[in-house]
C-alpha positions in Angstrom: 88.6 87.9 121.0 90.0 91.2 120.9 89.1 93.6 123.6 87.5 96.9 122.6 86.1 100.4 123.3 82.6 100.5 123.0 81.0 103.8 121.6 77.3 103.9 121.3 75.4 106.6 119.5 72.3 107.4 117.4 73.3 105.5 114.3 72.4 103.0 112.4 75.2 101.2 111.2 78.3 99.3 113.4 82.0 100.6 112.6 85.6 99.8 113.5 88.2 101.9 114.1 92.1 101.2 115.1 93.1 104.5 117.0 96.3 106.1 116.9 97.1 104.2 120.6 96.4 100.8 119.0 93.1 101.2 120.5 90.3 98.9 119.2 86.8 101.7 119.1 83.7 100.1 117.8 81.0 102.2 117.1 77.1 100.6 117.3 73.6 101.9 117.5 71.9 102.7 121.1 70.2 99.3 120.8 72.7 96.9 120.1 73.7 94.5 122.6 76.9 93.5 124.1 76.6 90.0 122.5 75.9 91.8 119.1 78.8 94.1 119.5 81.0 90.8 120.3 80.1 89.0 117.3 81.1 92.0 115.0 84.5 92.2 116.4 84.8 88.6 116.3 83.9 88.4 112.6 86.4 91.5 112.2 89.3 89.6 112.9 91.3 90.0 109.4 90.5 93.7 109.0 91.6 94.6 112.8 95.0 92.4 112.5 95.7 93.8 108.6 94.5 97.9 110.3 96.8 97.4 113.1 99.7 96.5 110.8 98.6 99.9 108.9 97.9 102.4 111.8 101.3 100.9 113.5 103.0 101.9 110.0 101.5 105.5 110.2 102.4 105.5 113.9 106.0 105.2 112.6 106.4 107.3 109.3 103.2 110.1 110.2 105.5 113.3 110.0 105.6 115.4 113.5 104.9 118.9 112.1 106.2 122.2 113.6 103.5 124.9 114.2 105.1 126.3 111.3 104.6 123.8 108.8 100.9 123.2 109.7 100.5 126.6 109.0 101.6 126.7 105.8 100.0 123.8 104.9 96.9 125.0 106.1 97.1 128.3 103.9 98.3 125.9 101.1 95.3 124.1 101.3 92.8 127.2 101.8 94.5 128.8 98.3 94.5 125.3 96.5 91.4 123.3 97.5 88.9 125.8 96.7 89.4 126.3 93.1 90.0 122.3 92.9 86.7 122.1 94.2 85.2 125.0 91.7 86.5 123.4 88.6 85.1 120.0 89.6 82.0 120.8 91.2 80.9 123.0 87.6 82.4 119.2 85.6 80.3 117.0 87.6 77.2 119.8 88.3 77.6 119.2 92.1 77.7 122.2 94.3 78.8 121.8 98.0 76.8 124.0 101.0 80.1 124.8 102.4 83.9 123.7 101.8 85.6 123.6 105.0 89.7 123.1 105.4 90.4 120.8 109.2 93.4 119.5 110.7 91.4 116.4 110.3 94.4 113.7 111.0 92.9 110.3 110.4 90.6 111.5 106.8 91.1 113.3 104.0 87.7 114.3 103.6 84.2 114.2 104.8 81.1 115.3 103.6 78.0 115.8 105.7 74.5 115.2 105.2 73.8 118.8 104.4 76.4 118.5 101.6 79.2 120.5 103.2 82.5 119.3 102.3 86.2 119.2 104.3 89.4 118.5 104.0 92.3 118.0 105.7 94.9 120.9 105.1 97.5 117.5 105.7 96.2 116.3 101.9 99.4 119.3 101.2 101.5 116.7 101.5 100.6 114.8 98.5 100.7 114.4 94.9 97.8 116.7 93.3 96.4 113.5 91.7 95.7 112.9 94.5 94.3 115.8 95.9 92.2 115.8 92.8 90.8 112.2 93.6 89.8 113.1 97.2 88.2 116.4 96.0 85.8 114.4 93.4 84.9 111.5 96.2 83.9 114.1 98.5 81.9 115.9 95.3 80.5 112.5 94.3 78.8 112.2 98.0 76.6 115.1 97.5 74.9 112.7 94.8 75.4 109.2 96.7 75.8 109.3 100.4 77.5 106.2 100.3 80.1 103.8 98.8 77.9 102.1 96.9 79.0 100.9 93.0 76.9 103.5 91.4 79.2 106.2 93.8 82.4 105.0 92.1 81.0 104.9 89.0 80.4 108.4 89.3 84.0 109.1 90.6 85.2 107.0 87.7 83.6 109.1 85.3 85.8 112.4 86.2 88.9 110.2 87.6 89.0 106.7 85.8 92.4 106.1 87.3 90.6 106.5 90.5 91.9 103.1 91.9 95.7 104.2 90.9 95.3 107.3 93.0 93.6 106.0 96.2 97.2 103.5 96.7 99.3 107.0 95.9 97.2 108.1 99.2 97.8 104.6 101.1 101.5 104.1 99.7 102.9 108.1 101.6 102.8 105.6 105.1 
């Protein structure tokens, strides 16, 4: 059994993390109990070996950026994301409340329940298939708040290569 940081919150779902220390963080509702919270982990085994394999890789090849650099990636991303975001929010008839650029370090994107979009100015340092992919998954949860099949469905719709360009986004680390 691994040992692990409990973080309890109003939510309704459980969720695993692997932090950049190596850290195991679960994430549970108010009223779960300790003995619920055990038995996820425990039945977590596979994905919290394979995820520490992976956040030990990022540990290793995640680029240490001078002030410099984040800079321009961030203005990068504020002149680039946008009209990404225009052009496939008019092709899909999705419009976002807001479109945020973060120095978001462990996601791409987000989008929140009041359909307000972000993204990571750190997506600069990929291929702009890439870019394109994340930009239509965040799009495609304004419609489905979720990663349910009808979800990438949607996403398949604007990017049927969609499977290609999530591994370009896993294969940088």
């Amino acid at each position: 059994m691994y040992e692990y940081i409990l973080k309890r919150s109003k939510r309704r779902t459980m969720s695993l993390e692997i932090s950049k220390d190596l850290e195991i963080i679960v994430r549970a509702p108010l009223s779960l109990s300790k003995l619920q919270t055990d038995s996820f982990v425990e039945g977590q085994t596979e994905w919290i070996e394979r995820h520490i394999i992976i956040r030990k890789k990022l540990n290793e090849s995640q680029p240490e950026l001078a002030k410099e650099e984040i800079w321009e990636l961030r203005a990068k991303a504020k002149a680039v994301i946008p009209l990404k975001v225009d052009y496939y929010s008019r092709l899909m008839d999705l419009e976002p409340t807001d479109v945020k650029i973060t120095s978001a370090k462990t996601r791409f994107g987000s989008c929140s329940g009041k359909n307000s979009i972000c993204f990571s100015y750190m997506l600069m340092l990929y291929p702009d298939s890439a870019i394109d992919y994340v930009v239509v998954h965040e799009l495609a949860h304004i419609k489905h708040h979720n990663h349910s099949k009808l979800f990438y469905a949607l996403i398949e719709k604007y990017i049927p290569d969609y499977k290609e360009r999530t591994k370009l986004l896993k294969s940088q680390f």
